[in-house]
BAKOLMI-474907 format. One line per 3 residues: their letters; for each residue x, y negated, z negated of C-alpha. Coordinates in nm, 2 decimals, always signed. Each point is the difference from the previous one (the first is absolute). Last residue first. Layout:
A) X,Y,Z; ...
***
This chain:
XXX) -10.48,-7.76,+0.52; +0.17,+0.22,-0.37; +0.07,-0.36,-0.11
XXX) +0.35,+0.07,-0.03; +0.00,+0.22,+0.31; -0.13,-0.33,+0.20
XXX) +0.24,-0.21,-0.19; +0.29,+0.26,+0.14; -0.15,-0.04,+0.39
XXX) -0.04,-0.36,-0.02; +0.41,-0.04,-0.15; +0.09,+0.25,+0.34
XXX) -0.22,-0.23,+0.24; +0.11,-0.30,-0.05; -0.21,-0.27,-0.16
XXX) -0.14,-0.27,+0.17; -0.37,+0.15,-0.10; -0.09,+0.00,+0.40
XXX) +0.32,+0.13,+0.10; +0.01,+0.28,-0.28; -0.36,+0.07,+0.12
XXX) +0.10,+0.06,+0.33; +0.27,+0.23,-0.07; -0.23,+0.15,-0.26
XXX) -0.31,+0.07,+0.27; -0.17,+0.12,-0.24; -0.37,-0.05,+0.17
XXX) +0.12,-0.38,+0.06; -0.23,-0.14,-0.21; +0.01,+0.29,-0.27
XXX) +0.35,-0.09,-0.05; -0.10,-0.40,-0.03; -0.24,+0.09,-0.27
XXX) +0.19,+0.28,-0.17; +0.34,-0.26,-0.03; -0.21,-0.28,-0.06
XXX) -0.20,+0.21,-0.34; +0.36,+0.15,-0.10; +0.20,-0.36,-0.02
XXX) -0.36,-0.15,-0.16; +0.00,+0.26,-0.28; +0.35,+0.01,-0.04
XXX) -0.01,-0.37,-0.03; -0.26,-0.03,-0.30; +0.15,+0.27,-0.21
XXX) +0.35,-0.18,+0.00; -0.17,-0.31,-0.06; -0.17,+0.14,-0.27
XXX) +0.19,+0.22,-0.18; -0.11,-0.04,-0.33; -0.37,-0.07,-0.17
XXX) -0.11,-0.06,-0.29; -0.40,+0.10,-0.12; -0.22,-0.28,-0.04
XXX) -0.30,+0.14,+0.19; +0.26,+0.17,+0.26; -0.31,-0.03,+0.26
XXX) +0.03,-0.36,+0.00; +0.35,+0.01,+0.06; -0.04,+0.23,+0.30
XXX) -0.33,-0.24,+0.16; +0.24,-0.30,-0.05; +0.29,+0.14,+0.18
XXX) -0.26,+0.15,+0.29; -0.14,-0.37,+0.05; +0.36,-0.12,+0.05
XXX) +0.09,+0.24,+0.26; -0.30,-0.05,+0.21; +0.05,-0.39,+0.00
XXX) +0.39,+0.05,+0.07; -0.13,+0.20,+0.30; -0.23,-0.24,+0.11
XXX) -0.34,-0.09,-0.03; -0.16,-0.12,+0.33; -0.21,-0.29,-0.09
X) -0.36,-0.02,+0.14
***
């Protein structure tokens, strides 16, 4: 059985949000798209580490101050 992947994943959510717009436009996208994954890896890997943000930080290959104000942006 083929592992999807995360490009996979991404892809089938795109087509699922376009069907649901039924025709409607749509604006935004990429920008809407990349907060969404930024805040989702940020949570997941913050949870991993029990909020560890030093540890986080490492793990994302972010430092720790620019982790700590995406983490108040997406009230993590």
């Amino acid at each position: 059985m083929k592992q999807r992947g995360l490009q996979d994943c991404i892809k089938e959510n795109l087509e699922k949000y376009f069907s649901d717009l039924n025709g409607e436009s749509s604006n935004g996208v990429f920008k809407m798209v990349t907060q969404q994954a930024e805040s989702a890896t940020i949570k997941y890997v913050l949870d991993k580490v029990n909020q560890n943000q030093s540890e986080a930080a490492r793990i994302l290959g972010i430092n720790r101050a620019t982790l700590k104000k995406k983490a108040s942006l997406y009230n993590l």
